[in-house]
Structure formats: structure tokens, C-alpha cells
C-alpha positions in Angstrom: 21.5 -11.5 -2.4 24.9 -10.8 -1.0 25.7 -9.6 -4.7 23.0 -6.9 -4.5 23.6 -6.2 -1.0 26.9 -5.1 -2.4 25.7 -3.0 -5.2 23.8 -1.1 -2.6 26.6 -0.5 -0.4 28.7 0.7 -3.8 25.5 3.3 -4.8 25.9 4.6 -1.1 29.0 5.2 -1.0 29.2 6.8 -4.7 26.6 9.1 -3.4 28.3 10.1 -0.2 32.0 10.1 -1.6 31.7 13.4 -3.3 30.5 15.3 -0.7 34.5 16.5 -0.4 34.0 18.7 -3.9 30.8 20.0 -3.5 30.8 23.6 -3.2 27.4 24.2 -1.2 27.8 24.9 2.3 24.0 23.8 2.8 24.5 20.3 1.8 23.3 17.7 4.1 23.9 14.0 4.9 21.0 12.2 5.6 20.6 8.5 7.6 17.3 6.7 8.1 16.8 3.3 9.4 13.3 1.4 9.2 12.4 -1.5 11.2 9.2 -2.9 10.5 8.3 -6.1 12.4 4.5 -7.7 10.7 2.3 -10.5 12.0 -0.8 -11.3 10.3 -2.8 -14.4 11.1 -6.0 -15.9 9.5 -8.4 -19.0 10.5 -11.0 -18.7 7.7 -11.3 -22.3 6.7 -15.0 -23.4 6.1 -15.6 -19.3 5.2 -14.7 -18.0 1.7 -13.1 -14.9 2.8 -9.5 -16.6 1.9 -6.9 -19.0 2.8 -5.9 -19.8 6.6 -2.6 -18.8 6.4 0.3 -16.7 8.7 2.8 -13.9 7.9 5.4 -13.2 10.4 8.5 -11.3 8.8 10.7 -8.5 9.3 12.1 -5.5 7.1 14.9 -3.4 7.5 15.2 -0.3 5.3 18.6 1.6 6.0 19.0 4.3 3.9 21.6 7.1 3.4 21.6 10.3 1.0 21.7 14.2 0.8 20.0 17.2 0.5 20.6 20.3 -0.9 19.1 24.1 -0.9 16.6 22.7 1.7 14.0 21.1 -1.1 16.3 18.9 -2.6 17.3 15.1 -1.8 19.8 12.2 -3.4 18.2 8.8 -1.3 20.0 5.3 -1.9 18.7 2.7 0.4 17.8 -1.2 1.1 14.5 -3.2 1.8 16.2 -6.1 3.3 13.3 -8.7 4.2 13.4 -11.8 6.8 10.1 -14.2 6.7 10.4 -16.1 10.1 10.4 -19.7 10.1 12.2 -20.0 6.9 15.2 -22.5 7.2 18.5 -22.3 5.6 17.9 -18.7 4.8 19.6 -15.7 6.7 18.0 -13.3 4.9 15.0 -13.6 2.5 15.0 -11.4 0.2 16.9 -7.7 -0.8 15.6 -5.0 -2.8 16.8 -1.6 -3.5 15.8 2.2 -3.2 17.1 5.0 -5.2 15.0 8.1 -5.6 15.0 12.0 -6.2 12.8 14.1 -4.0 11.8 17.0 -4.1 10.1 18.9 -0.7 8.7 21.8 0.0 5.8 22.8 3.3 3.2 22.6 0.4 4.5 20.7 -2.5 6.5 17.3 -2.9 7.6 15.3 -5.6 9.9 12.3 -5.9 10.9 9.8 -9.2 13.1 6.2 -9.2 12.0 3.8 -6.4 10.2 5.3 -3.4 8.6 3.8 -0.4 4.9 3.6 -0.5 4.6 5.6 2.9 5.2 9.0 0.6 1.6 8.3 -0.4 -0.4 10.5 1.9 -3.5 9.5 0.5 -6.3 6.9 1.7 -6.4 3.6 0.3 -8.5 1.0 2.2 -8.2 -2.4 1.8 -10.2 -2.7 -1.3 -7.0 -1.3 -2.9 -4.1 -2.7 -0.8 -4.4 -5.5 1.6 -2.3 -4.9 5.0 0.5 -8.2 4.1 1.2 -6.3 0.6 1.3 -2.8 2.2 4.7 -4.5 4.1 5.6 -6.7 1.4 5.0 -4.5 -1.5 6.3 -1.0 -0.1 7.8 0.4 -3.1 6.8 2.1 -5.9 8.7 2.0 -9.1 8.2 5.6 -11.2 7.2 9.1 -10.0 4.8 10.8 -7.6 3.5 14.3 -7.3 1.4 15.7 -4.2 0.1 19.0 -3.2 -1.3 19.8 0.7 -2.9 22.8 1.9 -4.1 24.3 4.5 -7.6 22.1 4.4 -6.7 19.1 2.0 -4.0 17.2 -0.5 -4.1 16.1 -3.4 -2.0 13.3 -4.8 -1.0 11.8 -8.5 1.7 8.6 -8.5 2.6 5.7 -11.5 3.7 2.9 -10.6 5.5 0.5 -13.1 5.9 -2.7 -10.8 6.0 -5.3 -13.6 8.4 -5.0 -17.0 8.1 -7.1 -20.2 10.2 -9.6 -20.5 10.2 -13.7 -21.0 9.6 -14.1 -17.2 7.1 -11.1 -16.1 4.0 -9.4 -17.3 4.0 -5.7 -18.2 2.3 -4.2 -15.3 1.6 -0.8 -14.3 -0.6 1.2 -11.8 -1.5 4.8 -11.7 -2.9 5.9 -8.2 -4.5 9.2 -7.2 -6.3 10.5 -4.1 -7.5 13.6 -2.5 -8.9 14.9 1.1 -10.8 18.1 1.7 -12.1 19.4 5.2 -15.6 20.5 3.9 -15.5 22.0 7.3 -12.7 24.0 8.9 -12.8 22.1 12.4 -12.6 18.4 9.9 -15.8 17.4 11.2 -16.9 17.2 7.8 -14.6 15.8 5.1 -14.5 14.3 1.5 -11.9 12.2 -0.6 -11.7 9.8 -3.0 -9.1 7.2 -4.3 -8.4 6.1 -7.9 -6.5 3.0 -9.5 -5.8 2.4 -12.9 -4.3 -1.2 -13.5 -2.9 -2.5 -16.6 -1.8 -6.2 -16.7 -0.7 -6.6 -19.8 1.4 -9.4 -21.8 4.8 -11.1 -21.6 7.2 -12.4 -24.5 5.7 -15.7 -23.6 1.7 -14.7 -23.5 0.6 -12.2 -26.1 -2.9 -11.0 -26.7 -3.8 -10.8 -23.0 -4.5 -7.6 -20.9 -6.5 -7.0 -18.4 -7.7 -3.6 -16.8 -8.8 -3.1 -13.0 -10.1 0.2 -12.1 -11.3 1.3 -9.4 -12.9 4.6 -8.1 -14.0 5.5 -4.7 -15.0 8.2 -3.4 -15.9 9.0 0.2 -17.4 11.3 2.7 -17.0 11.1 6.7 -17.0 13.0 9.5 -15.0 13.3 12.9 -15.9 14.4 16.4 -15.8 13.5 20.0 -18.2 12.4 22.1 -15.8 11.1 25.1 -14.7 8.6 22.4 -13.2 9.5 19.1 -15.2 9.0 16.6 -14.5 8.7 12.7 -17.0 7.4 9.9 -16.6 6.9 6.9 -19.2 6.2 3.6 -17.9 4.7 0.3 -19.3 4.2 -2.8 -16.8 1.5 -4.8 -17.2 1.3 -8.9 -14.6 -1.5 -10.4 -14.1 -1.5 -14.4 -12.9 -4.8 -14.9 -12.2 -6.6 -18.5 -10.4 -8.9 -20.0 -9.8 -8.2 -23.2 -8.8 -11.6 -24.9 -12.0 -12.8 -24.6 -14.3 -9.7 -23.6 -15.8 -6.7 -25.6 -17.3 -5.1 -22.3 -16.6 -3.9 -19.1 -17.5 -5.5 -16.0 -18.8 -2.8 -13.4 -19.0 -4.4 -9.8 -20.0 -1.9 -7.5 -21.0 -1.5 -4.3 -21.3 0.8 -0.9 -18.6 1.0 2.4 -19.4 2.0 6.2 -16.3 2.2 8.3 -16.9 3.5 12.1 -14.2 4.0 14.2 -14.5 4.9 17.6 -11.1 5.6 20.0 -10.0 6.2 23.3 -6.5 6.1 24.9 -5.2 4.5 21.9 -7.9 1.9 22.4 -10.1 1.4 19.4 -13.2 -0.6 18.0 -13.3 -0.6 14.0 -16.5 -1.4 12.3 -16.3 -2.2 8.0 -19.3 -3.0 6.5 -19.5 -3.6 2.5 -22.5 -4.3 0.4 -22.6 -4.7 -2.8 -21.2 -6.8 -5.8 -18.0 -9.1 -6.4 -15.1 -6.4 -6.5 -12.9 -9.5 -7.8 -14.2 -11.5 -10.5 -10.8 -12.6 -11.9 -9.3 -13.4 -8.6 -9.8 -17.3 -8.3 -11.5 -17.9 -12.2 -11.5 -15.9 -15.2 -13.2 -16.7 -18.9 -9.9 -17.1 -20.3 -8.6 -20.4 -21.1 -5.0 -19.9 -20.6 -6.0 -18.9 -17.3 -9.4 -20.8 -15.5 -7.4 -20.6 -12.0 -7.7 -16.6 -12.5 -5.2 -13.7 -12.1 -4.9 -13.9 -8.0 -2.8 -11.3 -6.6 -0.9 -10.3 -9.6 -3.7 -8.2 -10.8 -4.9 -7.6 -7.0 -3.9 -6.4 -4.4 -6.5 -5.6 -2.2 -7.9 -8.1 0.6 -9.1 -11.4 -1.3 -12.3 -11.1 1.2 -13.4 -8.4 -1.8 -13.4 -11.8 -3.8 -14.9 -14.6 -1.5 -16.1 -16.5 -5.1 -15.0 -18.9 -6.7 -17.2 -19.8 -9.6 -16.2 -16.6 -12.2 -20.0 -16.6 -14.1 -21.8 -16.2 -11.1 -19.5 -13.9 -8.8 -19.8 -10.9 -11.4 -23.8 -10.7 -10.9 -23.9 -12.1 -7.4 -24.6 -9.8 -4.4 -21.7 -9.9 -1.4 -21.5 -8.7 2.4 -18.6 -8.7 4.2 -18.4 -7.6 7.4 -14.9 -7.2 9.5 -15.1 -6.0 12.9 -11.7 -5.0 14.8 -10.8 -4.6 18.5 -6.9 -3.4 19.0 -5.2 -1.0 20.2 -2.9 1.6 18.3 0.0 4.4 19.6 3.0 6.1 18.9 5.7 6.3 21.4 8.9 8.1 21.9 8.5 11.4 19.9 6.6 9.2 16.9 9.9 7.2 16.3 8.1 3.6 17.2 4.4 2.7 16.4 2.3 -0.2 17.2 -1.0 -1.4 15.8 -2.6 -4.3 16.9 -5.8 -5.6 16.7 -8.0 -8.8 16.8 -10.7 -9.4 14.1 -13.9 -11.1 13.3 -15.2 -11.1 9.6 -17.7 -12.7 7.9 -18.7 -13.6 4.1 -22.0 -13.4 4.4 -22.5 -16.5 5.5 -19.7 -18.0 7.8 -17.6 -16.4 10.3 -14.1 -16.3 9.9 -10.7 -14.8 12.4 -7.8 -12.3 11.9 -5.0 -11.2 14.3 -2.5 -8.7 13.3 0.6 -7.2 15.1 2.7 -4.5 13.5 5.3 -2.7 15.0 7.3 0.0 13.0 10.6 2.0 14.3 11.5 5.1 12.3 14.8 7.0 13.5 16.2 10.2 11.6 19.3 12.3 11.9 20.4 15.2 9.5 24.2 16.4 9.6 25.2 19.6 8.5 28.5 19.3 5.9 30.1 23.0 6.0 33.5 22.5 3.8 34.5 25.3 6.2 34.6 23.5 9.3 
């Protein structure tokens, strides 16, 4: 780790150092440091929603860089990870950032390794589960997003696994999109797309496996002394394996979220009916792997995939219900934000417990380089 902490610190500087020949009096050096603090607790034994099981880690994400002509920026940063509780370890793990972006009011692009928080899109946790939203921030290829006046619209690839003796080939292409039907965003629609391709390694040939999913949305917003926000979903997964399947497995269901807000104060209500969104998570029909794919082919919440037994979970019906009390706010001019929130969910048929505490700081600063001065 100290190796790469190193190469880091060499890519910053190489960036910054030739500021001194650089021509452009609108050049720019740009500093950002992230502090994300995550707790995530869950007591779900004698339930199937998942394991009973705690995260509590930290990541810091310095990052330095500069822009040009306003719409142009050179990023090199860190992702520098501590799990509490881990002995003999100072630091757990450190991974880099390196990226091109591209800004404009209406228009942004970036390419090389991003955080996941350029996304502006919606992706519930069908898609990404909360522990691999902090653990698995970056994206590794190139994004593109529009955002008007009433909507955005948004296209990213993401190639998080490359093909070698020790790793899968893995890639994911995400979109999503927003609308304000209505003007005043009482009325709105969106969807959110995945295409995921698990593919092979130089040790396991002959197996991919595709996870789709599409979701679109619509919801509406208004205030009636709370803050309300609902949302309906239909869900459609395309899931195969084809080592041993010819067909397409199409789980499916519907989504109710209600949210209702005051003083930062909320109540959070997820309803989902419908089919198992995960058949390969614990089993799959293949041989080589009858323990199933886990979260290297998802990463969504595992309460999408309560069983275990792969025949029947691809016919059976499923219900999950997660209800949420917390409380969420920004403070100091959006710099530090804090979500917290206290959960009950249920399988259907047993009643299981989450707690979560996150707490991000984001800090900024922009300084002018005029060769002149």
C-alpha cells in the first residue's frame, strides 16, 4: 500500500509541476478532500433477508488537479480506506483516481477512474446496496450526462473487472433519466438501466452470465405540512447463464417507496412485490459454481435475493418490506452531511433489523494561477 500511496503522490505532483510553463492565464489548481465515515449494522438471523453482519470504516479521498478554459479538468486523487476493528493494519486498503472531465451548466463528461457520485441518476437499492455505494465508489471507463431545465439524462460504462488468471472480465453499462412531467416536479418520471456482463477468466472459460435490469418509474412530490415523495416501480431482470442455459430468466416485479419529511426528520416506506430479483445470488445450475455468483455479479441489497434453493427462487413470489425512521441534513454551506436512520424489514415471513450512520465532509477550494502575478 505505501508503494501505491507513493505512485499517487508522484501522478500529483507530475500533474501540478508544469503549471510553471503553461501559457494560459485561466489555468486553475484544484484541491478536494472527502471524508466519508459509514456504519451499517444488521440483525437478520432467523430471516432470509441476509447475513447479521456490521460495517464500520472510513474513506479518505484527497484529490488535486487543474482546470483549464473553465470546462476542462486534469483530477489525480486517492480512495484511502480504513475498516475499524482491523488489527495490525493502519490503513486498509488504497486505490487510485485519475480522470478527465469535462463541464459545462448543461453538459458533463468525464473518462479514467471517476467517483460514483458524478452519477446524477437514481439507482435504488435493487441496483447498488448502501455498503457497496462506500466501498465500491469508482467507476472505471467513461460517462456522459446531459441536464436541462426539467430533467437529465445519463449514459456511463463501467469496466470494474479485467481478464486475467486471478479476475473475471466484468463490465457494467448504466443509464438513467428524470423528467418533471410537470413544471412545479409534482409530477415526474425516470427510469434506470444495467447491463452486466460476467464473463470468464484464463482459469474458467465458457462461463458468462448477464444481469439486466430495467426500471422505470413514476412519482410525484408535494407538501402537505410534511414533505412528501412517492415513488412506483416496475423492475424487469434478464438473467442467464449461458454455460448451462438457452433462455432468459425474467424476474419481475413492482416498487412503492413513500417518503414523508419534516425538519430533516423522515419516515421511509419500500414495499416490493413480485419475483426473485436474484436467482444466482446463493445457487446457480452450474456445477462449477452451486454456492452461486454472490456479490460479484450483484450489487444490489441481498434482501432482493432472500432464497436459497436456485429452482424454486426463479418462480417463487417474494415481499419485502423495509421501513426507515432517521433523520438526514446538510450543514455548513452543504460541506458535511449526515444520514441516519433505523430500519425494520421483513422477508415475507420474519422480521429482521438495520441501523445505518453515514456522515460525509466535502471541502473545495479553486486557486487562480496567473503567470503574471
Amino acid at each position: 500500500m505505501t508503494r501505491l500511496l507513493r505512485q499517487i503522490l508522484i501522478s500529483a505532483l507530475a500533474v501540478v509541476a508544469p503549471i510553471a510553463a503553461i501559457g494560459q492565464e485561466d489555468v486553475k489548481l484544484l484541491t478536494e478532500v472527502g471524508f466519508d465515515t459509514f456504519f451499517d449494522n444488521t440483525e437478520y438471523t432467523g430471516t432470509q433477508l441476509g447475513r447479521s453482519e456490521t460495517t464500520f470504516a472510513a474513506r479518505l479521498s484527497p484529490k488535486v488537479g487543474l482546470r483549464w478554459s473553465e470546462k476542462n479538468s486534469f483530477v489525480v486523487g486517492a480512495d484511502i480506506f480504513a475498516n475499524f476493528g482491523e488489527q495490525g493494519k493502519f490503513l486498509s486498503k488504497a486505490r487510485p483516481q485519475l480522470y478527465y472531465r469535462f463541464a459545462t451548466p448543461k453538459v458533463k463528461a468525464l473518462a479514467g477512474i471517476f467517483d460514483r457520485e458524478e452519477l446524477k441518476g437514481y439507482y435504488s437499492e435493487v441496483f447498488i446496496s448502501d455498503v457497496n455505494r462506500f466501498y465500491e465508489n469508482r467507476l472505471h471507463g467513461f460517462m456522459g450526462q446531459y441536464a436541462g431545465e426539467r430533467g437529465h439524462i445519463e449514459l456511463a460504462l463501467d469496466w470494474c473487472g479485467m481478464y486475467s488468471k486471478e479476475a473475471r472480465e466484468r463490465f457494467c453499462i448504466l443509464s438513467a433519466g428524470h423528467l418533471d412531467i410537470l413544471k412545479s416536479g409534482a409530477l415526474y418520471g425516470g427510469y434506470a438501466l444495467q447491463v452486466f456482463h460476467y464473463a470468464g477468466s484464463e482459469q474458467i472459460s465458457g462461463s458468462v452470465v448477464d444481469n439486466i435490469i430495467v426500471n422505470p418509474y413514476i412519482g410525484s412530490r408535494f407538501k402537505a405540512f410534511f414533505d412528501f415523495d412517492i415513488k412506483l416501480h416496475a423492475i424487469v431482470a434478464m438473467q442467464r447463464d449461458r454455460a448451462v442455459e438457452s433462455g432468459m430468466h425474467i424476474p419481475g416485479g413492482a416498487m412503492l417507496q413513500l417518503r414523508m419529511e419534516k425538519c430533516g426528520i423522515y419516515l421511509e416506506e419500500q414495499l416490493y412485490v413480485g419475483s426473485q430479483l436474484m436467482p444466482y445470488f446463493y445457487a446457480s445450475p452450474n456445477p462449477l459454481f452451486p454456492q452461486g455468483y454472490g456479490a460479484d455479479l450483484y450489487y444490489g441489497n441481498p434482501i432482493f435475493g432472500t432464497d436459497t434453493y436456485w429452482e424454486s427462487c426463479c418462480r417463487a413470489p417474494q415481499t419485502v418490506i423495509d421501513t426507515r425512521i432517521g433523520y438526514s441534513n446538510n450543514f455548513f454551506n452543504d460541506t458535511l452531511c449526515l444520514n441516519a436512520f433505523v430500519a425494520v424489514q421483513c422477508d415475507g415471513s420474519a422480521w429482521g433489523t438495520r441501523q445505518m450512520v453515514e456522515l460525509k465532509v466535502r471541502l473545495f477550494k479553486d486557486f487562480a494561477l496567473d503567470k503574471r502575478r
